[in-house]
Legacy VTK file of the C-alpha trace (Angstrom):
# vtk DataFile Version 3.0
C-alpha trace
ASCII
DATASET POLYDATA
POINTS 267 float
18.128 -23.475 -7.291
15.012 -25.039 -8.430
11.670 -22.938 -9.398
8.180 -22.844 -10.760
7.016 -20.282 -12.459
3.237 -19.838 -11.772
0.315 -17.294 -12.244
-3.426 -15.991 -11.269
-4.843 -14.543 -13.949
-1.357 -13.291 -15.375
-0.677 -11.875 -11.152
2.808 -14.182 -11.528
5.359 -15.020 -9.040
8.672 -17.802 -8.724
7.754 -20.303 -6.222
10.615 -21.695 -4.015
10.157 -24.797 -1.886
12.332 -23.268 1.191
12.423 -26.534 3.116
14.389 -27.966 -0.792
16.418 -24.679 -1.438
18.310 -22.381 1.112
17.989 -18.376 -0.019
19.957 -16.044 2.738
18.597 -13.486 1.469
15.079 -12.838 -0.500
14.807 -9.327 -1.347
17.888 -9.354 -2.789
16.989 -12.604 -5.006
13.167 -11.235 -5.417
14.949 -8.347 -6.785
17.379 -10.374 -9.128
14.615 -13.270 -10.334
11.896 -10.962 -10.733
13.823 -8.932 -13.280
11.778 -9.741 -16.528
14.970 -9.016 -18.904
17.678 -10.599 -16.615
16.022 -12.442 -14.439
13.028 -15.226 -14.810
10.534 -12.427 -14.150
7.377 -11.647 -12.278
5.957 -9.779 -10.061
7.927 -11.470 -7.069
8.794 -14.594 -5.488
7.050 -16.663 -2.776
8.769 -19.427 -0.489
6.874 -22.259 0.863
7.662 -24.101 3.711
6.497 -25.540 6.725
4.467 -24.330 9.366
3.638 -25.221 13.597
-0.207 -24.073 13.137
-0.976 -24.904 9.616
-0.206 -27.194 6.551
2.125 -24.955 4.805
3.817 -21.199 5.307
4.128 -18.370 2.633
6.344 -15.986 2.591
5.991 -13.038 -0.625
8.848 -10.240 -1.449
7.825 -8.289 -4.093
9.787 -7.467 -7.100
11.047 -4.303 -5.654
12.525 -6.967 -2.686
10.086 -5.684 -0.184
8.565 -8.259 1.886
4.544 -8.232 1.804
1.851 -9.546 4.351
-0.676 -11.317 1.832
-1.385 -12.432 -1.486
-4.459 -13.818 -3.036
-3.276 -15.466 -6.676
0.084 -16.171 -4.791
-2.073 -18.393 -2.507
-4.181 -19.826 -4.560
-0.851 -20.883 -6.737
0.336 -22.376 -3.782
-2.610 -24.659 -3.505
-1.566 -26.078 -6.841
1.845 -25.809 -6.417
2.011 -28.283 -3.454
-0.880 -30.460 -4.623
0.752 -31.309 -7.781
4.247 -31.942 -6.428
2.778 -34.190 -4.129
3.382 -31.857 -0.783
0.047 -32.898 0.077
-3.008 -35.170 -1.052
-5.373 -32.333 0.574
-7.705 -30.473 -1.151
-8.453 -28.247 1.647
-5.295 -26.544 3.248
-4.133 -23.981 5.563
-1.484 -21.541 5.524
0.308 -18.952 7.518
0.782 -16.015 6.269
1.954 -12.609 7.721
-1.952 -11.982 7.902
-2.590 -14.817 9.758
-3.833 -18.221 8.459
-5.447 -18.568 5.466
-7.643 -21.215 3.628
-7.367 -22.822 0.328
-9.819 -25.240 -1.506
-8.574 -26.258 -4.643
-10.363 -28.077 -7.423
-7.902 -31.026 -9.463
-9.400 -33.234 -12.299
-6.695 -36.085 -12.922
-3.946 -34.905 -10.502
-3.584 -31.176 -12.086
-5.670 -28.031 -10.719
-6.837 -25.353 -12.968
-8.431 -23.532 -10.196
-8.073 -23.011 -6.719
-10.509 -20.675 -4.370
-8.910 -18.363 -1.065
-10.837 -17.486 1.585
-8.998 -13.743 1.954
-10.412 -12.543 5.703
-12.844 -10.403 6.485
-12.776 -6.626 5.337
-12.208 -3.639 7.457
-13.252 0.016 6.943
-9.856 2.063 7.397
-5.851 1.900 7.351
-3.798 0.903 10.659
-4.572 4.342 11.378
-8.304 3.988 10.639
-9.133 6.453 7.862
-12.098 5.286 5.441
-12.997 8.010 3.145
-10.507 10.841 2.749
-9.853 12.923 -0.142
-6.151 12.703 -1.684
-4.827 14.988 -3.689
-2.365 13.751 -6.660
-0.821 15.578 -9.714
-2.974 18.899 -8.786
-6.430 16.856 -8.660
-8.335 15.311 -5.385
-9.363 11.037 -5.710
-12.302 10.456 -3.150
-10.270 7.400 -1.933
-11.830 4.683 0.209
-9.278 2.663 2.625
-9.797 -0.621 3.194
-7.494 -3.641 4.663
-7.937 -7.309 4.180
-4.755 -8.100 5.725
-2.677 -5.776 3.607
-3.772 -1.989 3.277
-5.815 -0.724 -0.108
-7.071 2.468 -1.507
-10.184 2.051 -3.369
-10.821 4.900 -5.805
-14.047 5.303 -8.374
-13.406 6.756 -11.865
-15.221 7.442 -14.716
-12.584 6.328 -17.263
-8.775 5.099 -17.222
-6.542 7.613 -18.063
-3.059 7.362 -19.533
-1.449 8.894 -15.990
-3.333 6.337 -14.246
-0.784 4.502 -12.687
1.363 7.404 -12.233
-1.618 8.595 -10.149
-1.681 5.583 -8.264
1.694 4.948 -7.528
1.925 8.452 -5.918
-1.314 8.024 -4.091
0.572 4.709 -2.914
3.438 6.185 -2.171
2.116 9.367 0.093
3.734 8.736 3.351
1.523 11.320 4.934
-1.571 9.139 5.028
0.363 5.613 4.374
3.582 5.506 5.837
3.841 1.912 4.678
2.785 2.774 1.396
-0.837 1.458 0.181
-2.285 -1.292 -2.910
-4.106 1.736 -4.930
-7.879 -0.065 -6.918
-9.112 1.945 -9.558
-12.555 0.976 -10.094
-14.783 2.246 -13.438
-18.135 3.733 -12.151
-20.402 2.309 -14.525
-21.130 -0.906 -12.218
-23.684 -3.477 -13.849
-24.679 -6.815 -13.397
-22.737 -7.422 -10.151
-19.518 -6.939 -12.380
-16.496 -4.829 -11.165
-13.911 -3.240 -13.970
-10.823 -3.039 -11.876
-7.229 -1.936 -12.340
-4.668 -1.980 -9.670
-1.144 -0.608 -8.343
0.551 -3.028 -6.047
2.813 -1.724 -3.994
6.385 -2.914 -4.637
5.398 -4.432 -8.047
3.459 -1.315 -10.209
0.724 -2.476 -11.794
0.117 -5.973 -12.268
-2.608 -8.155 -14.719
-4.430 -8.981 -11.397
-4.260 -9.021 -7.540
-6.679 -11.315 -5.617
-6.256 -9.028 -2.736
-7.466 -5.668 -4.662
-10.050 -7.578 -5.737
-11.036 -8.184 -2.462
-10.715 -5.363 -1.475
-12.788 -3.038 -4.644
-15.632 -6.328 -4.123
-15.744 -5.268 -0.412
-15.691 -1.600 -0.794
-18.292 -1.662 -3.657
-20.596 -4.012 -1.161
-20.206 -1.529 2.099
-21.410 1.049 -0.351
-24.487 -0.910 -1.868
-23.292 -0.720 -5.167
-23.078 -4.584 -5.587
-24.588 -7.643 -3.323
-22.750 -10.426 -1.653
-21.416 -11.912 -4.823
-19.505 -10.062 -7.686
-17.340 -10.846 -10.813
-13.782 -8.354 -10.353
-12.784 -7.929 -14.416
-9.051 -7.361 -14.359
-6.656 -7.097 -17.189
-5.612 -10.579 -16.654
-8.886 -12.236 -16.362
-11.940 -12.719 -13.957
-12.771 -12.965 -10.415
-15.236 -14.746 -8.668
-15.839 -12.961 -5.215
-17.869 -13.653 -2.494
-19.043 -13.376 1.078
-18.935 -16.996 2.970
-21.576 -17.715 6.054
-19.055 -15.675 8.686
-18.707 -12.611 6.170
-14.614 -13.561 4.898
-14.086 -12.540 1.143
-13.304 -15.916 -0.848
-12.037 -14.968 -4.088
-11.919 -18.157 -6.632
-10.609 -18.351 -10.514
-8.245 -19.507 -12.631
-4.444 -21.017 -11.570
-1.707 -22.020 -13.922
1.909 -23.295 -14.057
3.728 -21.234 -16.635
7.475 -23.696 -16.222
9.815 -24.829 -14.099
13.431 -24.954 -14.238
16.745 -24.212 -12.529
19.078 -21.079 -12.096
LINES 1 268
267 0 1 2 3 4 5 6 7 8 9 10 11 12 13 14 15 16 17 18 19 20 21 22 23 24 25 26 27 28 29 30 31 32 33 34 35 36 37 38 39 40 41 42 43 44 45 46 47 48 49 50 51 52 53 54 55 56 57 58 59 60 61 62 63 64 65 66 67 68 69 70 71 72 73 74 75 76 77 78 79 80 81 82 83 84 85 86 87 88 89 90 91 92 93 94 95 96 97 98 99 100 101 102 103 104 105 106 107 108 109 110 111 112 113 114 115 116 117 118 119 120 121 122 123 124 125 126 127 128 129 130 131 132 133 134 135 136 137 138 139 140 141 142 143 144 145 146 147 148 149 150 151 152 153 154 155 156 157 158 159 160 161 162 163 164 165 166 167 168 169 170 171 172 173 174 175 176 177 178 179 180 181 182 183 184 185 186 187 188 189 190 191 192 193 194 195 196 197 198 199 200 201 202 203 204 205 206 207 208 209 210 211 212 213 214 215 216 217 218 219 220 221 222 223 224 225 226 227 228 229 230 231 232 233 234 235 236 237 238 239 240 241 242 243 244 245 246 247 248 249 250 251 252 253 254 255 256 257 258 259 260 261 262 263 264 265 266
């Protein structure tokens, strides 16, 4: 089976072209490729194919093999991925996702892209079972948690510092099936906000924490907005690297940044 191995801002996955390859079954192979000692590693894989209502489909199963609904560095990878492998001569594309159909603009100087900008959907205050604010308790202490979804479900928290426990704290916040019984993305976001900047760390569910997640972005840019503590444009500083996120003319969250092609190969 032939892969590339690509990443946003360090958020990598193993892209499959599923119309090339046949996989019967992709959590067990997300599980298997996304081991970083046994496998090619990353944080999952995502198969491309084709699609009835857009130029391209995307499919994502996380490296724990469970399937999720949207990713922002997966898609903007994508937009590179079949640009540059001559899929398409587009710059402009579509694709379905299990959020719906998304938009990608990428930006190529001599045939290769180096970045590529998502238009994510528009925010919404609350879960499927529209909470927004709620107070969660984890390891004995409560997180003011703000939920969010921008096509996959997030848990914005506020904190003064990062502590070592942090992403023990947010992988049981993610995992309390009493408020998320799908589990939740968990955003830690430092408080000291300045200059329109965002210092953001993030659990993804079904991965732990990862170097970036254009979706938590989103989602910590939108939250931070609804609450006046940044405008309608804001840089998201991850581990991996920086954000650009913004509000179009209809009010969707466009995240745009950095792409790159780490290898391809065979296994």
């Amino acid at each position: 089976m032939k892969f590339t191995k690509m990443n946003g801002l360090g958020n990598d996955y193993i892209f499959i072209n599923a119309d090339e390859e046949t996989i019967t079954d992709p959590s067990y192979a997300a599980i298997k490729l996304s081991d970083r000692h046994k496998g090619i590693g990353g944080d999952g894989i995502v198969l491309i194919g084709k699609a009835k209502k857009a130029d391209f489909s995307m499919r994502i199963f996380n490296s724990d093999g469970s399937e999720g609904k949207m990713c922002g560095n997966a898609l903007r990878c994508l937009g590179k991925f079949v640009y540059e492998k001559g899929l398409t001569e587009k710059k402009e594309l579509t694709v379905d996702t299990l959020s719906g159909i998304k938009k990608v603009k990428i930006r190529a100087i001599d045939g290769m892209v180096q970045c590529a900008r998502a238009w994510i959907g528009k925010g919404t205050k609350g879960h499927e079972n529209g909470i927004f604010e709620r107070q969660i308790l984890s390891l004995g202490k409560p997180y003011n948690c703000f939920c969010v979804s921008v096509g996959n479900p997030h848990c914005v928290i506020f904190v003064d510092r990062y502590d070592d426990d942090i992403m023990i704290i947010g992988r049981d916040i993610s995992e309390n099936k009493e408020f998320f019984p799908d589990r939740t993305n968990v955003e830690f976001v430092l408080k000291d906000l300045s200059d329109n900047i965002l210092t953001v760390r993030v659990y993804e569910r079904g991965s732990g924490e990862t170097l970036a997640c254009g979706t938590g972005a989103s989602a910590a840019f939108f939250t931070a907005n609804v609450l006046g503590l940044v405008g309608d444009r804001a840089v998201v500083r991850l581990p991996g690297g920086d954000l650009e996120c913004s509000f179009d003319a209809d009010k969707e969250i466009v995240i745009d940044g950095r792409v790159e092609k780490n290898f391809e190969g065979e296994i």
